[in-house]
N, C-alpha and C positions, 0 to 999 in steps of 0.2 A: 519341680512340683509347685502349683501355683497356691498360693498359704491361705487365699479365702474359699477353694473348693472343695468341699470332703470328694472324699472316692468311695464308690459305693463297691462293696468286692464282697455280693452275695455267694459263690458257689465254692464251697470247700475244699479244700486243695486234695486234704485228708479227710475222709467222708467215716468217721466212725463214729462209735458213741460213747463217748467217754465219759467219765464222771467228772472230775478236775484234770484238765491238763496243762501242765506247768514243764519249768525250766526248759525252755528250747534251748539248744546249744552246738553250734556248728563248727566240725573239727576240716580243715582244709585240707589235711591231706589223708583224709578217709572218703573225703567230700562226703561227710556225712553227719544227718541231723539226728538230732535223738531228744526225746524229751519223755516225760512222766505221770504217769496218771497217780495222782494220791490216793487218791477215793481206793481204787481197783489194785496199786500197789502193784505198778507195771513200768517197766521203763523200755520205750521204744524207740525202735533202730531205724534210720532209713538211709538207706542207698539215695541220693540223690540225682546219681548217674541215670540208675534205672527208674525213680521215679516210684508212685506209691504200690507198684506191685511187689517192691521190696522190700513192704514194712515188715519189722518182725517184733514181737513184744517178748520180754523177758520177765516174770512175776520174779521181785525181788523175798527176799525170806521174811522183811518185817518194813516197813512203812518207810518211806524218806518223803518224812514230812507227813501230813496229814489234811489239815479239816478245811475249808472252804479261805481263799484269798490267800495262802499260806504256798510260797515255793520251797521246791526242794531243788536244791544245789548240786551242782556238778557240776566238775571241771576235767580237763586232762590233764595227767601229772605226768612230770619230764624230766630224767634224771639227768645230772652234770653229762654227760654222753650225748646230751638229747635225743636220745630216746624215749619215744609215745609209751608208759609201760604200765598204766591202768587211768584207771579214770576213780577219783578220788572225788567225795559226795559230802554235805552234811545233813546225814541223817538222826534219827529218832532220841540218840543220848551224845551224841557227838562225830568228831571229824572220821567218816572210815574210806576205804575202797573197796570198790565193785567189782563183783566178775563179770564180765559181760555175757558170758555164757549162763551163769547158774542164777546169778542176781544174788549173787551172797553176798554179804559183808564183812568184813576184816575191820576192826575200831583200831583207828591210829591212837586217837585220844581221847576219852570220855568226861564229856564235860558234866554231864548230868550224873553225878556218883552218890548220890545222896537216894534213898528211897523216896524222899519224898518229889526231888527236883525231879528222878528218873519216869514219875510217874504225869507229875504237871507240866515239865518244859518238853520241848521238841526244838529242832534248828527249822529253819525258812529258810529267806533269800540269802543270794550273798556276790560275791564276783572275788577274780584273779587281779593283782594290781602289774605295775608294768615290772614289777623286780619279781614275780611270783611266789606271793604272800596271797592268802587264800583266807576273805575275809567273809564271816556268815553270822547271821541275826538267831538267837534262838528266842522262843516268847513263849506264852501258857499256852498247853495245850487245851482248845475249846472245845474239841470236842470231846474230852471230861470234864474241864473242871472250869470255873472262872475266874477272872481274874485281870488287871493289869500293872500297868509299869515293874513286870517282871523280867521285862525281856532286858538281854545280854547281848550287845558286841563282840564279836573276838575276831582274833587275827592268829590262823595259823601259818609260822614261817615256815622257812625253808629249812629248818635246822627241828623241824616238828616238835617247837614248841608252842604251846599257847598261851595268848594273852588276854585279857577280858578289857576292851577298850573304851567301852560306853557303857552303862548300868540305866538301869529306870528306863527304860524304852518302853512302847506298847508291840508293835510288831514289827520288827524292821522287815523292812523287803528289799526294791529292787536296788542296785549302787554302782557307782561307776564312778571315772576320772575325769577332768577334762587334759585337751591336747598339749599343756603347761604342767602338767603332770604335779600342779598345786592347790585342785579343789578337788573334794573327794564329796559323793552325792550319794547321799542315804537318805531312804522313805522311809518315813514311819506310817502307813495306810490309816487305822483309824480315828488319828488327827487330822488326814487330806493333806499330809504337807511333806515337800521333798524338803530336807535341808543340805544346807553348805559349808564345807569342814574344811578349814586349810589342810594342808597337806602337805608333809616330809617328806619326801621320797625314799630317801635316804634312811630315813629312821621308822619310817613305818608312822607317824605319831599324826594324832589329827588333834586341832585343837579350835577357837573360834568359832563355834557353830551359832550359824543364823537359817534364817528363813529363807530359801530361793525358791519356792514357790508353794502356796496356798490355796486347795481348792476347797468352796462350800460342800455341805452336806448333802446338797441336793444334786452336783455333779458329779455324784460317784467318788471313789477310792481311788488313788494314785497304786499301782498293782508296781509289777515289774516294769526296768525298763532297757533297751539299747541305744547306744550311740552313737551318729552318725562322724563323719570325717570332717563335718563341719560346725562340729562342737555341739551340737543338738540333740536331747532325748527325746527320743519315744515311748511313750508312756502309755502302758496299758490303763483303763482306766473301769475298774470294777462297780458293776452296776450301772454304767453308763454305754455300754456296746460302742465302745470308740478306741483307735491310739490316738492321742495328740504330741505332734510334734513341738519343744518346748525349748526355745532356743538361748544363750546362755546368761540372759539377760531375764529370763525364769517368764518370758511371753509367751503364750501359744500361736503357732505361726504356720499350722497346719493339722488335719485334721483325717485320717480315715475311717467311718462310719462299717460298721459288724452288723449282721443280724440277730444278734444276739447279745445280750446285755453282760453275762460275767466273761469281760475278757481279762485273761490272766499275766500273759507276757509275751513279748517282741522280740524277733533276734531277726540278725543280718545274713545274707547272704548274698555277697557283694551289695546290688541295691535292691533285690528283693527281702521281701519284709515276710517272716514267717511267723504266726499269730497265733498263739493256744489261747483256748476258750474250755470254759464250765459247763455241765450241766444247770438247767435254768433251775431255780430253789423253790421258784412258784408256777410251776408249770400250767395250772389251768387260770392263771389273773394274765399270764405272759404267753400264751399256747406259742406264738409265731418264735420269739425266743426259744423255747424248750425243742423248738423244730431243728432250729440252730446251733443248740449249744453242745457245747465238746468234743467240737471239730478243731481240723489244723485249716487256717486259712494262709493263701497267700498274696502280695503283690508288689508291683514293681514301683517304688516311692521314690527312683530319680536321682536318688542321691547315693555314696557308697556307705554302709555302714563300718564302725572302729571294730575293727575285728576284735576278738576275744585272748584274752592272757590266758595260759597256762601256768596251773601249778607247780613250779619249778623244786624240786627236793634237793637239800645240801650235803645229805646222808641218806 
C-alpha cells in the first residue's frame, strides 16, 4: 500500500442503516464476522462464505454498550479442550456471555454492583491478549449522566477473576499488543491519544505508560483499532471519516478516506479491512455523511492483519 495515497472506498460492502455500528470481530473457523449496533441493541452475524445475503441480526435483551464513540466487546471464549463454546462480551454492568441465538446474557462478573456505578458506568472497548486474558475499559455512561476520569481498566483471567488495572481514565477504547508481546496499546478517545504500557506476559501487569501517539482536536477521536502483521495500527478515526494506518514508531504512514465522518472500528480479514461506521449526529450541516453513515465498508489494504485472541477459560 503506497503511505502517501489515501484509497477512496465509497460503496458499502454492507448497505444498512444502522445507528452506531461497532466491534467488528472475525472468527476463522466460522469464517464469520459479526459486529453491533448500540443505538438499536443488535448484534450481527455474517456468513462470509455467502457474502451480505447472510446477514442476520440478533436483538440482544439490554445494551452492550451504548452512546455515541463507545464499543462493545466481544470475544470468542475457548475451553482447556479448545473448544468454540460461546462468545463472551462486555456488556452494560459487566464481563457476561451471549447466546447467539436469543441475544441473552449470562453475567460472569459484575463489576458495576453498586446502584449508583450500575446506573452511571457502562464497559466500551477492549481485546484478548496472547495468553487469553480478556481486557475491557468501562467509563460514565453519557448518555445519562456526565462526567469524567471515571473510567476503569480491568482484566478478566482465565481463572474468571477480575482485576481493576488502571483507574482515572476518560474512555478507554480500542487496545492491542505489539509482535514482542511487551507493549500493550490503549486509547483513551477524548484526550486524542493512544498510549504505551510495557507489558508482562507473563503476569498480566502493565506498568510505564507514555504517549505513542497524539492527535489535535481538530483531527477527530482515535476510535477503535486493528493490527497488522507488520506491527501497525489502524485506527479508526472519529469525526474525521478516515482509518489511518500508524506505524510503531506512533507516525502515520497511511491513510483510507470513508464517506462518512463517524467511523467507528477496523478489523482484519486476512488483508481485507472491514470498517463500521455511525450514524451522522448533524445530518442537515453534513447531508453527504448522513448518506453514508452506518454502513459496513470494505477493502483490501495489502497488508495481512494480526488475527485476533480468544478468551481462553481455566475453569
Amino acid at each position: 500500500m503506497a503511505s502517501s495515497s489515501p484509497i477512496q472506498q465509497w460503496t458499502p460492502y454492507l448497505d444498512i442503516r444502522g445507528g452506531l455500528l461497532e466491534g467488528p470481530f472475525y472468527t476463522p473457523e466460522r469464517n464469520e464476522l459479526r459486529f453491533v449496533d448500540l443505538d438499536y441493541e443488535k448484534v450481527y452475524f455474517l456468513d462470509l462464505e455467502q457474502g451480505p445475503v447472510s446477514l442476520r441480526a440478533v436483538h440482544t435483551e439490554s445494551p452492550i454498550g451504548l452512546h455515541a464513540k463507545r464499543n462493545s466487546v466481544t470475544a470468542d471464549m475457548i475451553d482447556d479442550s479448545g473448544n468454540n463454546v460461546q462468545i463472551v462480551v462486555a456488556a452494560k454492568h459487566g464481563f457476561a456471555t451471549l447466546d447467539r441465538q436469543s441475544g441473552a446474557l449470562s453475567y460472569i462478573h459484575r463489576t458495576h454492583t453498586s446502584e449508583r456505578d450500575s446506573y452511571r458506568m457502562r464497559f466500551n472497548d477492549g481485546a484478548v491478549d496472547n495468553q487469553g486474558r480478556f481486557w475491557a475499559g468501562s467509563s460514565i455512561d453519557h448518555k445519562y449522566v456526565q462526567g469524567q476520569h471515571e473510567g476503569v481498566l480491568y482484566r478478566l483471567d482465565r481463572d474468571m477473576s477480575v482485576h481493576a488495572m488502571v483507574r482515572h481514565m476518560t474512555t478507554p477504547n480500542g487496545m492491542g499488543w505489539n509482535d514482542a508481546d511487551d507493549t500493550m496499546y490503549i486509547t483513551d478517545s477524548p484526550h486524542g491519544k493512544i498510549y504505551a504500557y510495557d507489558f508482562d506476559a507473563r503476569s498480566g501487569a502493565i506498568s510505564n505508560r507514555r504517549d505513542f501517539r497524539t492527535w489535535g482536536q481538530d483531527e477527530g477521536e482515535p476510535d477503535g483499532f486493528a493490527m497488522d502483521v507488520e506491527g501497525c495500527l489502524w485506527v479508526a478515526m472519529w469525526r474525521a471519516g478516515c482509518v489511518v494506518r500508524v506505524n510503531p514508531h506512533g507516525e502515520i504512514v497511511g491513510k483510507i478516506s470513508l464517506p462518512t465522518r463517524f467511523v467507528t472500528c477496523p478489523e482484519f480479514v486476512g488483508s481485507e479491512l472491514f470498517v463500521t461506521t455511525a450514524m451522522e449526529q448533524q445530518p442537515y450541516e453534513f447531508p453527504e455523511s448522513a448518506r453514508w453513515g452506518g454502513k459496513v465498508y470494505r477493502v483490501d489494504v495489502g497488508v495481512q492483519g494480526k488475527p485476533r485472541n480468544a478468551f481462553r477459560r481455566s475453569i
